[in-house]
C-alpha positions, 0 to 999 in steps of 0.5 A, spaced: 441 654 434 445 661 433 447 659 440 449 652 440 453 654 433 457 661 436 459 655 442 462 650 437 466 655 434 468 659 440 471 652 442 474 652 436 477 658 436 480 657 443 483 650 442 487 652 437 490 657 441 498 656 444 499 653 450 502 659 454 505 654 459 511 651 454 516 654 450 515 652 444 518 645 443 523 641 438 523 635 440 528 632 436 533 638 438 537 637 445 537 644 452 540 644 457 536 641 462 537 636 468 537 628 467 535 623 473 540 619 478 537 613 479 539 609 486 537 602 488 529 600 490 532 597 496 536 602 499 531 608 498 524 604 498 524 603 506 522 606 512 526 609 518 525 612 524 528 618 527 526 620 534 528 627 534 525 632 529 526 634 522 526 641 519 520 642 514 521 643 507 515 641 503 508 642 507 503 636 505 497 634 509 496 632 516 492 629 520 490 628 527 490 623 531 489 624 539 494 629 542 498 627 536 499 630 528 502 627 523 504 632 517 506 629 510 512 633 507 512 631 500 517 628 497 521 626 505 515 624 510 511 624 515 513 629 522 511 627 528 508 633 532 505 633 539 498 636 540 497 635 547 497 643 548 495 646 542 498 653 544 505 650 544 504 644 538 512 642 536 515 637 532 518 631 536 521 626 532 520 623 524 518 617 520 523 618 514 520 616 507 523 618 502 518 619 495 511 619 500 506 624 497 500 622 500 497 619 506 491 618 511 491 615 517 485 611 519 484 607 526 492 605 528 494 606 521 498 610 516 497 608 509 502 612 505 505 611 499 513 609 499 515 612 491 510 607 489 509 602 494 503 603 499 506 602 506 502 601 512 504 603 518 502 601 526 502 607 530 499 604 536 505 605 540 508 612 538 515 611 540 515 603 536 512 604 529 513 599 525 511 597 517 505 592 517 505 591 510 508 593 503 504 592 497 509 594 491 508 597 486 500 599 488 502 606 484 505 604 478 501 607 473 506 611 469 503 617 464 510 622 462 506 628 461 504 627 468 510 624 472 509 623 480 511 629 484 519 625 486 520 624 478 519 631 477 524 637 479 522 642 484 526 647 478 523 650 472 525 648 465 526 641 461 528 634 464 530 627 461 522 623 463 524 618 468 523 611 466 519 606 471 525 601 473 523 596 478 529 595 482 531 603 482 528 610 484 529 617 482 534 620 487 536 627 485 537 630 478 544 633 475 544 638 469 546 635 462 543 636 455 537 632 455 532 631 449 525 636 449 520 632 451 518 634 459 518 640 461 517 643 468 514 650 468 
């Protein structure tokens, strides 16, 4: 009994601790922070193919298919790296997906999220993917205090929450004086 009791005070105690991780926060007072640019869902949800490589700028996971490695970078695609000899594994081209996150590869398939559509992509012909299916909006579950990693700046510091639109897409962000609701520390 003495032990369950020290235990509910401690939680007690613990939870009324400040979050370390936040500033303090008046959110009825405006920072400066950065605001979302939103362009349109056609232009930037889709898949393009490009047959040279890409630098890597935000590493993800990979996934080997026979001599081949897929490598997600988050936020841009997926690489295309030939592993036919190990030793001297290289880049070689790139599919071009902009708000991918997550991936798996699964027979002759990707599945890949495209912002928040599920996009399957053929990949039994290296050199000709193609995009079999498109289920829209399969990600669409929004919670602000936790927003996908495409509608969070890369930045610390507080941001205007992006709104789910169903024909636009966070594109990239611009300081302005924004409101103090979320934050990335």
């Amino acid at each position: 009994m003495k032990i369950m009791a020290t235990l509910i005070i401690s939680l007690v105690l613990v939870s009324c601790w400040p979050n370390r991780n936040r500033p303090d926060i008046n959110y009825n007072q405006k920072v400066l922070g950065l605001r979302p640019l939103y362009g349109a869902d056609s232009l930037y949800k889709k898949l393009t193919f490009h047959s040279t490589a890409m630098p890597l700028t935000k590493v993800g996971k990979i996934f080997v298919y026979g001599n081949m490695i897929f490598q997600n970078d988050v936020g841009k695609g997926i690489h295309l790296i030939d592993n036919r000899v190990p030793a001297v594994a290289h880049r070689i081209a790139f599919i071009e997906l902009p708000g991918n996150t997550e991936m798996a590869v699964s027979g002759h398939f990707i599945y890949a999220n495209n912002f928040n559509d599920l996009v399957v992509i053929d990949i039994s012909n290296i050199t000709a993917f193609v995009e079999v299916r498109r289920l829209k909006n399969m990600f669409a579950a929004y919670n602000s205090q936790q927003p996908y990693p495409w509608q969070a700046p890369s930045t610390p510091g507080f941001y205007e929450c992006p709104r789910m639109n169903n024909d636009s897409v966070v594109i990239g962000w611009v300081a302005d004086s924004v409101y103090q609701y979320c934050y990335q520390p």
